[in-house]
C-alpha positions in Angstrom: 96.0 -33.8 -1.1 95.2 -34.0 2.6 91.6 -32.8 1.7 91.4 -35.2 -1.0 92.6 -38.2 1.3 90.1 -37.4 4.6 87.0 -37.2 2.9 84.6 -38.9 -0.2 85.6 -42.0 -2.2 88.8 -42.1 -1.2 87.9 -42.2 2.3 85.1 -44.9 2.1 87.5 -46.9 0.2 90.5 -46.9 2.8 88.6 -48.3 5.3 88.4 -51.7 3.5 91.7 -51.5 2.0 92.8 -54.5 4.4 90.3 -56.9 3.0 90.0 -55.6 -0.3 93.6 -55.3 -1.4 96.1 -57.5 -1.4 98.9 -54.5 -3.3 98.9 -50.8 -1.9 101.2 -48.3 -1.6 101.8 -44.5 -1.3 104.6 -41.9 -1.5 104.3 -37.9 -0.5 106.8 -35.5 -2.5 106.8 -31.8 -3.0 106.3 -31.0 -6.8 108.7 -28.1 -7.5 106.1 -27.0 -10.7 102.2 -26.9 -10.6 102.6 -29.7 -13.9 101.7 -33.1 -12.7 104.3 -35.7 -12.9 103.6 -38.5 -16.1 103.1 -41.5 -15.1 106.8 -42.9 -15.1 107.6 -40.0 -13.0 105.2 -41.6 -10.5 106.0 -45.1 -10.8 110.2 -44.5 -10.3 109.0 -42.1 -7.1 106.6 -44.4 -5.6 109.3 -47.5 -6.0 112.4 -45.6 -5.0 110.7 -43.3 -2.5 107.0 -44.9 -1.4 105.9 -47.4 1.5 103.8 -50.2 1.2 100.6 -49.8 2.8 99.7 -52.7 5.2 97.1 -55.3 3.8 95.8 -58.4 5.6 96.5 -61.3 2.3 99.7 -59.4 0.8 100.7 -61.0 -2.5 104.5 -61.7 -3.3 105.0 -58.5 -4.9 103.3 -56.5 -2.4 106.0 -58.6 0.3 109.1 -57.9 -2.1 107.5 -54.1 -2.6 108.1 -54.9 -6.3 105.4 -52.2 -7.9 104.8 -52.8 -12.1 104.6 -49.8 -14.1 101.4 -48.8 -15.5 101.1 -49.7 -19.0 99.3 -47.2 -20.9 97.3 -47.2 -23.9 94.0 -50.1 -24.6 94.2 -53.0 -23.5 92.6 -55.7 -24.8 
């Protein structure tokens, strides 16, 4: 994950996360099984376990660390 974080896209993109976002957040676990979590698994860790990320306009949610679950499937 480290790898994935320091270099490419990801690491382009984080230096304008204070302008660009106004919602970010992270969370680090150990995964006990090479399966990746679903993406509930992800939401209830990054809510009960995760950190907001600091961003220069925060919205409400972002302040109140209230993070809504994906929803899956098309959207229209």
């Amino acid at each position: 994950m480290k790898s994935f974080m320091m270099t490419g896209p990801h690491r382009l993109a984080m230096r304008r996360l204070l302008e660009w976002c106004d919602e970010a957040a992270l969370v680090h676990w150990e995964q006990e099984t090479e399966q990746l979590p679903d993406w509930q698994e992800a939401h209830r860790r990054l809510q009960a376990e995760g950190r907001r990320s600091k961003v220069n306009h925060p919205s409400a949610a972002h302040q109140s660390f209230q993070i809504r679950p994906l929803q899956t499937g098309r959207q229209s």
